[in-house]
N, CA, C and O atoms as a printed pandas DataFrame, in Angstrom:
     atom_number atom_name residue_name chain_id  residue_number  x_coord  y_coord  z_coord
0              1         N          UNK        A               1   93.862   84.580  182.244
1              2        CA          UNK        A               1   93.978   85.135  183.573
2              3         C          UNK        A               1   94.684   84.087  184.423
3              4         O          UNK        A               1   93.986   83.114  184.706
4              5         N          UNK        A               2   96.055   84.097  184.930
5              6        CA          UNK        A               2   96.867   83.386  185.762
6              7         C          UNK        A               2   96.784   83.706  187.295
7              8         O          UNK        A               2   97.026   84.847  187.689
8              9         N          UNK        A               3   96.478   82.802  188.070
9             10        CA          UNK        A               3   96.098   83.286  189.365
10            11         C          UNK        A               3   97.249   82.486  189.832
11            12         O          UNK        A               3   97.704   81.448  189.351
12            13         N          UNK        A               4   97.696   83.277  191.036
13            14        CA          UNK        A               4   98.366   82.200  192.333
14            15         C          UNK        A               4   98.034   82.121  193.279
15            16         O          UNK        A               4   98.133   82.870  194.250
16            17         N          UNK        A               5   97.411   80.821  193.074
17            18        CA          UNK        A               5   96.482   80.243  194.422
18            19         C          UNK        A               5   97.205   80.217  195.634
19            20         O          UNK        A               5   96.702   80.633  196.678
20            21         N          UNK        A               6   98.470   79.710  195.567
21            22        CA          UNK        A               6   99.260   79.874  196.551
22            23         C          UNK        A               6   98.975   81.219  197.430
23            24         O          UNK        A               6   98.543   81.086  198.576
24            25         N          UNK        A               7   99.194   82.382  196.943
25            26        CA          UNK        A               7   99.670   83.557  197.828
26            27         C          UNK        A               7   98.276   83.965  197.499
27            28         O          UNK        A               7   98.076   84.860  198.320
28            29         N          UNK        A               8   96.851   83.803  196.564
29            30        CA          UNK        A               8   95.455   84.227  196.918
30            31         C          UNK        A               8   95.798   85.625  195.958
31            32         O          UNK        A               8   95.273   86.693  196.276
32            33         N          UNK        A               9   96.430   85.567  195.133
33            34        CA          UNK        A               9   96.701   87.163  194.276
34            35         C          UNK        A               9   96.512   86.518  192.570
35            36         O          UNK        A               9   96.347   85.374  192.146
36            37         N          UNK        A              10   96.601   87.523  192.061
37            38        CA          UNK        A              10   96.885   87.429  190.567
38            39         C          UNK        A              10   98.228   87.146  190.313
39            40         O          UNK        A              10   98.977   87.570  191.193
40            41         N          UNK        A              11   98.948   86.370  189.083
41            42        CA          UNK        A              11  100.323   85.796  189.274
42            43         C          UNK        A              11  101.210   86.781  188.410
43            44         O          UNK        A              11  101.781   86.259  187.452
44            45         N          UNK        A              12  101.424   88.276  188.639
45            46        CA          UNK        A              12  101.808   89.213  188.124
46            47         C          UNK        A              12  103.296   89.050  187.463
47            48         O          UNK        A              12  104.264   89.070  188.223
48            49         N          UNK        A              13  103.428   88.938  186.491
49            50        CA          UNK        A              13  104.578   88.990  185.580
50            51         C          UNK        A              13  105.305   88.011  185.284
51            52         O          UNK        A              13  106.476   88.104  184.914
52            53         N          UNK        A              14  104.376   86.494  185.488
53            54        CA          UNK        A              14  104.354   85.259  184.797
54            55         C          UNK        A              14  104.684   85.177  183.070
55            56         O          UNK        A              14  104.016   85.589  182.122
56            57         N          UNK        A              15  105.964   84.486  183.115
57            58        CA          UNK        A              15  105.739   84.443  181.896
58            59         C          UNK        A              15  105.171   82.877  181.029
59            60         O          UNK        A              15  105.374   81.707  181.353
60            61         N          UNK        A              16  104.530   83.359  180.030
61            62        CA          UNK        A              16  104.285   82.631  179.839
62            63         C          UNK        A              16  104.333   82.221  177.548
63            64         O          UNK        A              16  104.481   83.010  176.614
64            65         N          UNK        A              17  104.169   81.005  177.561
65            66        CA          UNK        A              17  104.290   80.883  176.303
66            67         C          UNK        A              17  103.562   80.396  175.389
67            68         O          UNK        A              17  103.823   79.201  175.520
68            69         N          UNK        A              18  102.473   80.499  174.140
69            70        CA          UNK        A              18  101.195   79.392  173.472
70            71         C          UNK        A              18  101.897   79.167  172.085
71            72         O          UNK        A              18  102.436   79.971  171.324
72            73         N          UNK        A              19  101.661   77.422  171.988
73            74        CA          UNK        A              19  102.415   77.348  171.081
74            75         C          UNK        A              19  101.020   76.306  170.049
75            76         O          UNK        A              19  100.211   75.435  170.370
76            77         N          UNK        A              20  101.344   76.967  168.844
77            78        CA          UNK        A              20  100.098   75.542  168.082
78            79         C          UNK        A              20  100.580   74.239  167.300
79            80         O          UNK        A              20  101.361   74.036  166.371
80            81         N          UNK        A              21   99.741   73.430  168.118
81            82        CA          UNK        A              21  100.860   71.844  167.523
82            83         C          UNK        A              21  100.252   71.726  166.516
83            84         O          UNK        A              21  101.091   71.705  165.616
84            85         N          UNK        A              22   99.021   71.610  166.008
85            86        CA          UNK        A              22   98.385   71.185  165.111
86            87         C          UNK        A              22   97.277   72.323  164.688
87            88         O          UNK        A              22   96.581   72.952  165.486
88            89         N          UNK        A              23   97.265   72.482  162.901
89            90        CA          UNK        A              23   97.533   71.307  161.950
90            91         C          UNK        A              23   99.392   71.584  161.732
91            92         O          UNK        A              23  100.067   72.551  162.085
92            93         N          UNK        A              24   99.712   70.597  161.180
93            94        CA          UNK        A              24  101.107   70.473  161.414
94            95         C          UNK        A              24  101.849   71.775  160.249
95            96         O          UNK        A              24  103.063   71.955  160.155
96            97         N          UNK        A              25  100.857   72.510  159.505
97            98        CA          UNK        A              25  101.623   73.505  158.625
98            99         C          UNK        A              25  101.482   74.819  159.254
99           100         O          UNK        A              25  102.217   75.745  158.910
100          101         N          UNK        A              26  100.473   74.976  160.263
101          102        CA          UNK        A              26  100.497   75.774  161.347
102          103         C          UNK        A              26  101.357   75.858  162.643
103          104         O          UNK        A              26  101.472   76.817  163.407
104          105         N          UNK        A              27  101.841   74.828  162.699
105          106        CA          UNK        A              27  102.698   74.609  164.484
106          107         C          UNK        A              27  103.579   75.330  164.094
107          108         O          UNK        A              27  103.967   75.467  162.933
108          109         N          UNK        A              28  104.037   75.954  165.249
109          110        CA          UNK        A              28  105.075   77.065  166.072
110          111         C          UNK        A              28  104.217   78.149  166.852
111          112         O          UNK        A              28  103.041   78.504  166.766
112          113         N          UNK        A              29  105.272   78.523  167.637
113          114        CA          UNK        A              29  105.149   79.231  168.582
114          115         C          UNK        A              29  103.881   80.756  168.346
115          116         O          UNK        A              29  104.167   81.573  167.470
116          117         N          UNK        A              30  102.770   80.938  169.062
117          118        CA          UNK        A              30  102.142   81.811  168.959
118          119         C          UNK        A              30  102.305   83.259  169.557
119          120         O          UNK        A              30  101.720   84.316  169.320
120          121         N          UNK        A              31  103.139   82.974  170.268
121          122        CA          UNK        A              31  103.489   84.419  171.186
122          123         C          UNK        A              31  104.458   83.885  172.696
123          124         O          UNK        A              31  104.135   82.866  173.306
124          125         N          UNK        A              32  105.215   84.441  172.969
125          126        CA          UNK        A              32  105.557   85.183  174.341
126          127         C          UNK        A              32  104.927   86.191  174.844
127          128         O          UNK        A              32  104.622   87.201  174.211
128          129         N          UNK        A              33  104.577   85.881  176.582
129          130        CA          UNK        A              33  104.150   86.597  176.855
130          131         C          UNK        A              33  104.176   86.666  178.406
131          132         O          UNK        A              33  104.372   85.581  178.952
132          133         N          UNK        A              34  103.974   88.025  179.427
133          134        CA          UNK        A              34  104.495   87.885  180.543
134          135         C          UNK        A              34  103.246   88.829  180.903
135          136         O          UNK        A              34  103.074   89.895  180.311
136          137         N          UNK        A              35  102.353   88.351  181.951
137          138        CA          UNK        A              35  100.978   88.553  182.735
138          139         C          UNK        A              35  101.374   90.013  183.303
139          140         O          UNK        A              35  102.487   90.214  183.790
140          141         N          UNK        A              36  100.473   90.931  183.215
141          142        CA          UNK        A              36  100.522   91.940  183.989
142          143         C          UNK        A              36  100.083   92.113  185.421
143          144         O          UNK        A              36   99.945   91.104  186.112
144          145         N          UNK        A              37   99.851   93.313  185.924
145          146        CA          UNK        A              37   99.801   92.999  188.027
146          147         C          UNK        A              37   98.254   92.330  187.725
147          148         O          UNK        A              37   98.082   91.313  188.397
148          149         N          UNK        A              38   97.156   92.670  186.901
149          150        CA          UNK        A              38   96.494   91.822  187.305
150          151         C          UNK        A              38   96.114   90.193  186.467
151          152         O          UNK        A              38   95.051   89.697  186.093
152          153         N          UNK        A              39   97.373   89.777  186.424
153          154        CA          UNK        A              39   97.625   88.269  185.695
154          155         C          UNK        A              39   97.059   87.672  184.755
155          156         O          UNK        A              39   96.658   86.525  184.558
156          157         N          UNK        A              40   97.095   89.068  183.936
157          158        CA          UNK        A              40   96.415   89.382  182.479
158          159         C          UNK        A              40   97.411   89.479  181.035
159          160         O          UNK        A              40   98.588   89.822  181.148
160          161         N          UNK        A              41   96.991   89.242  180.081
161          162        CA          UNK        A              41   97.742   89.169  178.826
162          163         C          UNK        A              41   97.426   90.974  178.696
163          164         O          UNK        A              41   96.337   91.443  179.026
164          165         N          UNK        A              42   98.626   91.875  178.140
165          166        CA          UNK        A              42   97.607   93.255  177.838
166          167         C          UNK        A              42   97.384   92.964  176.419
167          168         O          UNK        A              42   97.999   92.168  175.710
168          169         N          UNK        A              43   96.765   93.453  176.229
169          170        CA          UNK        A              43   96.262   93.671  174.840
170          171         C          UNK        A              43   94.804   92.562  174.624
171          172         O          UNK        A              43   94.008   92.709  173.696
172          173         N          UNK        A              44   94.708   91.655  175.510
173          174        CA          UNK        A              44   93.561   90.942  175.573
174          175         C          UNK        A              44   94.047   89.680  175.471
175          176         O          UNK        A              44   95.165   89.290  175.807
176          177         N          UNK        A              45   92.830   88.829  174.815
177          178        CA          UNK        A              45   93.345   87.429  174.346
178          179         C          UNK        A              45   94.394   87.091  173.620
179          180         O          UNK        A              45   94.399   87.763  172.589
180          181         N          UNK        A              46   95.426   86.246  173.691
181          182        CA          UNK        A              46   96.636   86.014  172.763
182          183         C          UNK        A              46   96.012   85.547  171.525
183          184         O          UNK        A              46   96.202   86.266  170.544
184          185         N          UNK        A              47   94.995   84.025  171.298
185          186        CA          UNK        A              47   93.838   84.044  170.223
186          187         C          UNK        A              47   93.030   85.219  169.848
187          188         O          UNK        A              47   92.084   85.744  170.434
188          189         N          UNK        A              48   93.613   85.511  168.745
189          190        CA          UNK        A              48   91.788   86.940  168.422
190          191         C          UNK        A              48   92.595   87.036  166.695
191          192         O          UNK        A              48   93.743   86.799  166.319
192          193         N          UNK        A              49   91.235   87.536  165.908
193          194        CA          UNK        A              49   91.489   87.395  164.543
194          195         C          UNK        A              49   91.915   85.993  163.790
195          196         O          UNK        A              49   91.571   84.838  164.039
196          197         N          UNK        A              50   92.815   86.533  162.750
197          198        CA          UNK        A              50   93.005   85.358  161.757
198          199         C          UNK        A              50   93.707   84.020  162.941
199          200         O          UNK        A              50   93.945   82.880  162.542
200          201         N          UNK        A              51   93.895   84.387  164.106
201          202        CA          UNK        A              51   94.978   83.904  164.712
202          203         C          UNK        A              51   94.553   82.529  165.616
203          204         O          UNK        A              51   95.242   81.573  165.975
204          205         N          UNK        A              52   92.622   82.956  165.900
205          206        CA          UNK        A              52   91.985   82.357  166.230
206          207         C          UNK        A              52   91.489   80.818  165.740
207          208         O          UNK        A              52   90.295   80.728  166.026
208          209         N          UNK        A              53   91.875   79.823  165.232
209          210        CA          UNK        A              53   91.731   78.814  164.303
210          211         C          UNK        A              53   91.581   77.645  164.898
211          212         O          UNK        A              53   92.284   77.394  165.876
212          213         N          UNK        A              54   90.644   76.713  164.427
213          214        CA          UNK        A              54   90.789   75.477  164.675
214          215         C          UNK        A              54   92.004   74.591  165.290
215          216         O          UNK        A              54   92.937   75.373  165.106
216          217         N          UNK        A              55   92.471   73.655  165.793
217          218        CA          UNK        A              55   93.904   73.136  166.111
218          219         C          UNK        A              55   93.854   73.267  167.768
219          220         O          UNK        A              55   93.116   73.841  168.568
220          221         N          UNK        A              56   95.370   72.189  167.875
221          222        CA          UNK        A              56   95.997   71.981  169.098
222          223         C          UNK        A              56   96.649   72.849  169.365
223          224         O          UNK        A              56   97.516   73.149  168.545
224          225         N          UNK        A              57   96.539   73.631  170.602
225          226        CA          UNK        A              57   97.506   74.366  171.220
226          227         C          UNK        A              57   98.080   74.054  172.326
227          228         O          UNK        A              57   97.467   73.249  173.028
228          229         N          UNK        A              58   98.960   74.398  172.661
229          230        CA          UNK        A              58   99.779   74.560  174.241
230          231         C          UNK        A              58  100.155   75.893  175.364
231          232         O          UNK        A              58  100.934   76.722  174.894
232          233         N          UNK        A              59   99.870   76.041  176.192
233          234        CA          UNK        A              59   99.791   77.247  177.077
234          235         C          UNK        A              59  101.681   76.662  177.959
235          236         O          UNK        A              59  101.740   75.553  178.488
236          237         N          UNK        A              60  102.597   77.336  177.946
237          238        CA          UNK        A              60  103.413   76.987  179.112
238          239         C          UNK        A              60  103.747   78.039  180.210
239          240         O          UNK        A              60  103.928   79.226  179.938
240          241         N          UNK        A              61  103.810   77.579  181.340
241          242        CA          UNK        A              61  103.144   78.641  182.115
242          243         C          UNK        A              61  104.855   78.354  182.954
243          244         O          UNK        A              61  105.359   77.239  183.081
244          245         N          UNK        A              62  105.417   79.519  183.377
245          246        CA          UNK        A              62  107.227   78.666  183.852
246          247         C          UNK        A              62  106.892   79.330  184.752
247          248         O          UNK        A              62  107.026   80.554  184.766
248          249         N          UNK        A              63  106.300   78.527  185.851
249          250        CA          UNK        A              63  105.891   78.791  187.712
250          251         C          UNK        A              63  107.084   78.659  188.273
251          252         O          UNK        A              63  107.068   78.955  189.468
252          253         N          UNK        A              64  107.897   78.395  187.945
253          254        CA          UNK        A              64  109.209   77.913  188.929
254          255         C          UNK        A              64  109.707   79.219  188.486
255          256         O          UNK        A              64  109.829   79.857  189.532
256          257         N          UNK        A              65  110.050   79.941  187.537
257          258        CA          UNK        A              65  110.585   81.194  187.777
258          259         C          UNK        A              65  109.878   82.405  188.138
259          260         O          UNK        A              65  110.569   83.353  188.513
260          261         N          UNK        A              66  108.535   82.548  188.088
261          262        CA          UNK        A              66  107.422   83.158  188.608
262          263         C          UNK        A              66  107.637   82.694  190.421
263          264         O          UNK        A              66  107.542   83.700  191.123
264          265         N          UNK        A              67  107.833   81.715  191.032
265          266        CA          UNK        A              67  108.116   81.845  192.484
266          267         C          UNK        A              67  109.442   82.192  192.849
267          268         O          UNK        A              67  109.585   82.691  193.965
268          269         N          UNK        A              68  110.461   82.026  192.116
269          270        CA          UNK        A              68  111.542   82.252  192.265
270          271         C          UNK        A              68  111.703   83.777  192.146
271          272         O          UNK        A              68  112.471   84.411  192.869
272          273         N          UNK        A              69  111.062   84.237  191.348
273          274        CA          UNK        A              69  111.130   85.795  191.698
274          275         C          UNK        A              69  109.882   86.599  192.785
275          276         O          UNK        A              69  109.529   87.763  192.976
276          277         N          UNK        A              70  109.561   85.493  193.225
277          278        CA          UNK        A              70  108.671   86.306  194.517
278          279         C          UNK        A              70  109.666   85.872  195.610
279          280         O          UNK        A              70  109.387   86.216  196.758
280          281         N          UNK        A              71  110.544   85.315  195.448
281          282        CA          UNK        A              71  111.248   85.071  196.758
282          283         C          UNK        A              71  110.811   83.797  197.673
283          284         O          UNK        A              71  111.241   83.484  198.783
284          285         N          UNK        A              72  109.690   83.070  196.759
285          286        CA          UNK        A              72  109.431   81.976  197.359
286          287         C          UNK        A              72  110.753   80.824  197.672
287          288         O          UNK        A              72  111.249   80.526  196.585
288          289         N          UNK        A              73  111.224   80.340  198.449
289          290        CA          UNK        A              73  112.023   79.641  199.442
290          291         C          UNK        A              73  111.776   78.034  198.203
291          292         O          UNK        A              73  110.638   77.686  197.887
292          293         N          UNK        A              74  113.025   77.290  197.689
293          294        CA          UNK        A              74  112.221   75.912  197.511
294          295         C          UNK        A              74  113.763   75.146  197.735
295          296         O          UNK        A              74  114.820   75.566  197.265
296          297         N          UNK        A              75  113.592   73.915  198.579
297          298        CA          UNK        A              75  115.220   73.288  198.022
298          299         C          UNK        A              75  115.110   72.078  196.836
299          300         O          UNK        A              75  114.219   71.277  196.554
300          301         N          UNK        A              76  116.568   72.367  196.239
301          302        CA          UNK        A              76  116.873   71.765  194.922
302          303         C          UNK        A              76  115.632   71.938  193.354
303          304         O          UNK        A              76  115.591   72.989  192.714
304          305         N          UNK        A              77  114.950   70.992  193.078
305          306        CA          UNK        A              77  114.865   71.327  191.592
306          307         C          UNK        A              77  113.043   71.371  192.422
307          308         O          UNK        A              77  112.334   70.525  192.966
308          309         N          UNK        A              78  112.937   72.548  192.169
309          310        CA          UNK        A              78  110.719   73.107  192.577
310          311         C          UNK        A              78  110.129   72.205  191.934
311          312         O          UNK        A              78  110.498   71.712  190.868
312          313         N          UNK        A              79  109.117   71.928  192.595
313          314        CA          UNK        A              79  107.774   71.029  192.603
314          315         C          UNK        A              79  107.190   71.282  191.332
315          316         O          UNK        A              79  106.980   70.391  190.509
316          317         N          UNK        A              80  106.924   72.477  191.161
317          318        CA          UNK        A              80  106.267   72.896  189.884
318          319         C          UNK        A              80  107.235   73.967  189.527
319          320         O          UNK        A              80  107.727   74.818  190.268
320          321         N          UNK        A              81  107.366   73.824  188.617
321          322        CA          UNK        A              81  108.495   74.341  187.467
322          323         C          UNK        A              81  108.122   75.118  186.369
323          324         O          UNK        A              81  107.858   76.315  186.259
324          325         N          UNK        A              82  108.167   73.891  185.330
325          326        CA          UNK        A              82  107.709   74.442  183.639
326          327         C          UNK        A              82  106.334   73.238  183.909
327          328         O          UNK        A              82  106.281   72.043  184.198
328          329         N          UNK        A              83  105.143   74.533  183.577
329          330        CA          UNK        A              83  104.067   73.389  183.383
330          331         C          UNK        A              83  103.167   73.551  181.669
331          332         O          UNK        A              83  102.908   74.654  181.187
332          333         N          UNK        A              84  102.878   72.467  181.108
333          334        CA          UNK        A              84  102.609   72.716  180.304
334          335         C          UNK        A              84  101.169   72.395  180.201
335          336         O          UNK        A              84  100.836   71.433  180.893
336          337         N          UNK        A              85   99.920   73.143  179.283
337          338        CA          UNK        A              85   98.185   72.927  179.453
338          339         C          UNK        A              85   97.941   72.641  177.758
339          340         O          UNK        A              85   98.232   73.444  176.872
340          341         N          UNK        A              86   97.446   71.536  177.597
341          342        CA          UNK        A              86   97.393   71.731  175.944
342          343         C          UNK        A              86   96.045   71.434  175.959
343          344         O          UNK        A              86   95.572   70.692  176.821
344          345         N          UNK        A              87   95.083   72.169  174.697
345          346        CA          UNK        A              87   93.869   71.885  174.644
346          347         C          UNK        A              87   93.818   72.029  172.894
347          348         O          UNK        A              87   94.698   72.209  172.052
348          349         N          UNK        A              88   92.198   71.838  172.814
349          350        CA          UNK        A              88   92.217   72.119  171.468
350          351         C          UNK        A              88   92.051   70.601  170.779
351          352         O          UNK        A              88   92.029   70.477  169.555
């Protein structure tokens, strides 16, 4: 669930990307994916089933084009951009 705290809404049609670093015969990319109006994955969790596994992952969340298409105002290169969340 992607919120934008900024504007106090859900961050509707964020895209976003989970990628698994580890174990290293597992890493690559787990999905693309772009939040619906309520700043939701559809189909549910991107983890579920065999898919669900032990390991490092990465969430990248590209806020700089998510404000850029709300019309948010920024000069030269945005504050927050490409952010990346790794857990696991």
């Amino acid at each position: 669930h992607v919120l934008d705290t900024a504007s106090g809404c859900p961050a509707a049609k964020m895209r976003i990307q989970l990628s698994r670093l580890s174990p290293p015969e597992a890493a690559g990319i787990v999905g693309n994916f772009v939040t619906n109006d309520d700043g939701r994955l559809e189909g549910g969790p991107a983890l579920k089933g065999k898919d669900f596994s032990v390991g490092t992952y990465e969430w990248t969340f590209y806020v700089g084009d998510y404000f850029a298409s709300m019309g948010t105002f920024t000069s030269g290169q945005p504050f927050l951009d490409v952010i990346p969340l790794r857990f696991g």
